[in-house]
C-alpha positions as CSV (number, residue, x, y, z in Angstrom):
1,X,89.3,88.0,119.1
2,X,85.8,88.3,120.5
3,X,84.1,89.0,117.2
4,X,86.0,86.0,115.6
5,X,85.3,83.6,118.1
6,X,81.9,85.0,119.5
7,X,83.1,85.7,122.8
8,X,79.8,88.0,124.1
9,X,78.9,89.0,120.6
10,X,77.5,87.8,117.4
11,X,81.0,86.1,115.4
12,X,81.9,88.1,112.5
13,X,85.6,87.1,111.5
14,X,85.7,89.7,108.6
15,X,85.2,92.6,111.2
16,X,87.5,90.6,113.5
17,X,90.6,91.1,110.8
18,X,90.1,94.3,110.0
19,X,90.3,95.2,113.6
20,X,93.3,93.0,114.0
21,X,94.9,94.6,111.0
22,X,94.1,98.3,112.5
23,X,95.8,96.8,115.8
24,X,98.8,95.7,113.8
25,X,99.9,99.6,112.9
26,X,101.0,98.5,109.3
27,X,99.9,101.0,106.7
28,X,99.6,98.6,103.9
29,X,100.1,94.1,103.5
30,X,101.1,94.9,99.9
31,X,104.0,97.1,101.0
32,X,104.7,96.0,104.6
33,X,104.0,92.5,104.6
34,X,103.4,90.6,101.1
35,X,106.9,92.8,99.4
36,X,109.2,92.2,102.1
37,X,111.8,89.7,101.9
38,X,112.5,88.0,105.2
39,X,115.5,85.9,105.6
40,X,115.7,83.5,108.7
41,X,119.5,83.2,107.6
42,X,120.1,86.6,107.8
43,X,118.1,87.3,111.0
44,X,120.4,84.4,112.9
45,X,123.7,85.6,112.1
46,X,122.7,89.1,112.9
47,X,121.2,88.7,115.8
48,X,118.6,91.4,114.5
49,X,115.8,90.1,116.1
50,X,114.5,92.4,119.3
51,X,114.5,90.0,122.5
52,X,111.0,91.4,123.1
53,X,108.4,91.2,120.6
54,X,106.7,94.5,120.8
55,X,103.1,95.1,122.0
56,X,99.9,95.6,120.8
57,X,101.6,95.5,116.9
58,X,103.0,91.4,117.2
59,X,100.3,89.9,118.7
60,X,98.1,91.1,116.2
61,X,100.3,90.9,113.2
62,X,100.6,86.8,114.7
63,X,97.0,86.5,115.0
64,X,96.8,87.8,111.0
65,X,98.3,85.3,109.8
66,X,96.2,82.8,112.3
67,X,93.2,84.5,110.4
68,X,95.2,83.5,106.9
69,X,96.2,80.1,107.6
70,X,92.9,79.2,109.0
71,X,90.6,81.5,106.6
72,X,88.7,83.6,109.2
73,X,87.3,86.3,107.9
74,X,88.7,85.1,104.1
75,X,87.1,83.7,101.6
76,X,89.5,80.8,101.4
77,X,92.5,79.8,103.8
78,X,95.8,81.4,102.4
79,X,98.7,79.9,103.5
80,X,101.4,81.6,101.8
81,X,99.9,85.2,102.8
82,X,99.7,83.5,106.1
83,X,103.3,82.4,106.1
84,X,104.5,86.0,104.7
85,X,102.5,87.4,108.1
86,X,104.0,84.3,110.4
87,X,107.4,85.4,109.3
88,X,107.1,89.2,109.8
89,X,106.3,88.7,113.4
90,X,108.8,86.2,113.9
91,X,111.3,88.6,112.7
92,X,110.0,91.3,115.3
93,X,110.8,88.8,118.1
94,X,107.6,86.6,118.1
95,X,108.3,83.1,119.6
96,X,105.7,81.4,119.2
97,X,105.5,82.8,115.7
98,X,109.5,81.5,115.0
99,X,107.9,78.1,115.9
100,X,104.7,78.0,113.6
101,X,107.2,79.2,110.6
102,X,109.6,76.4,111.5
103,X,106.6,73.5,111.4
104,X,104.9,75.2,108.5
105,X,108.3,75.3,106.2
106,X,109.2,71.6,107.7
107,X,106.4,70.1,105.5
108,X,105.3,70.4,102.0
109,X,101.9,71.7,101.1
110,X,100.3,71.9,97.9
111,X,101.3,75.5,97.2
112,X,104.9,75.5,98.1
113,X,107.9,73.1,98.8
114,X,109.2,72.2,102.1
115,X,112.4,73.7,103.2
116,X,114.1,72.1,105.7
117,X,116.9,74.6,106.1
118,X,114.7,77.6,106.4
119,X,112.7,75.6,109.0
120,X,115.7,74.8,111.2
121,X,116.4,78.2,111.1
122,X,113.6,79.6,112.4
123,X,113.8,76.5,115.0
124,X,117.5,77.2,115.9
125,X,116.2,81.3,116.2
126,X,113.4,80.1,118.7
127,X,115.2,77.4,120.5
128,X,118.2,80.9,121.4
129,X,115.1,82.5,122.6
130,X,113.7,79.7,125.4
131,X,111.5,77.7,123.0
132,X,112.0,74.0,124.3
133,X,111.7,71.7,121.1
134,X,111.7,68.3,122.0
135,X,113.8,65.8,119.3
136,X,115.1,68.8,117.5
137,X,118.5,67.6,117.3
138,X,118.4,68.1,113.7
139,X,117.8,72.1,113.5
140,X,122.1,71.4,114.0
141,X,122.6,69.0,111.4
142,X,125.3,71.1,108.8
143,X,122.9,70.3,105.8
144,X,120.5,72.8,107.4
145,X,122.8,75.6,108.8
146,X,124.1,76.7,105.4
147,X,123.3,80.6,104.6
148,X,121.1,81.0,101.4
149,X,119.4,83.9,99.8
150,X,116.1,82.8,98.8
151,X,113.1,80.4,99.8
């Protein structure tokens, strides 16, 4: 976080990621990340996600797609890379993570459709984990709590 912000050192956000990815313990994006299918749907009725998000891997799998969304260290901002990292870490328990996946999916950008329903999800999966969402009442509405399989 120090090389991407220049905290005591000269800023150099393309070293920052690759330390953050080394920090994450994935092996490979293609493979862990980018080919994984998550399923906010699934994760709620399961209850699969851990209570605790584990540590160092979901802080720095979080701040991944932080570096994606906002391009630091990229060549050009990538939100759907940065939404496939957001929802990886959410899955592993990541709150604040759950939150950022519910906004992002609540609003329509110009390389995917908003999805109300998968946003509430993720909103209804932080909300059971202490988030406090203020005017959120419709995360509950039955038009957004129907399962689906994809995005």
């Amino acid at each position: 976080m120090a090389l991407r912000h220049g905290y005591g050192v000269i800023p150099d956000q393309e070293e920052s990621f690759h330390y953050l990815f080394t920090a994450t313990g994935l092996k490979s994006e293609l493979h862990d990340v980018f080919e994984v299918e998550i399923n906010p749907f699934e994760l709620e009725r399961n209850q699969s996600i851990p209570e605790i998000a584990p540590e160092p891997s979901a802080p720095a799998i979080y701040e991944c797609a932080i570096s994606y969304l906002k391009g630091y260290g990229m060549d050009h901002e990538d939100e759907i890379k940065g939404l496939k990292f957001l929802e990886k870490v959410a899955s592993m328990g990541h709150l604040d993570a759950m939150c950022l996946s519910g906004t992002i999916w609540s609003k329509k950008s110009s390389v995917r459709r908003k999805d109300l329903a998968r946003a509430a999800a993720w909103f209804r999966i932080a909300e059971k984990r202490g988030a406090h969402l203020i005017g959120a009442e419709w995360i509950y509405k039955d038009k957004y709590c129907l399962l689906y399989t994809s995005p």
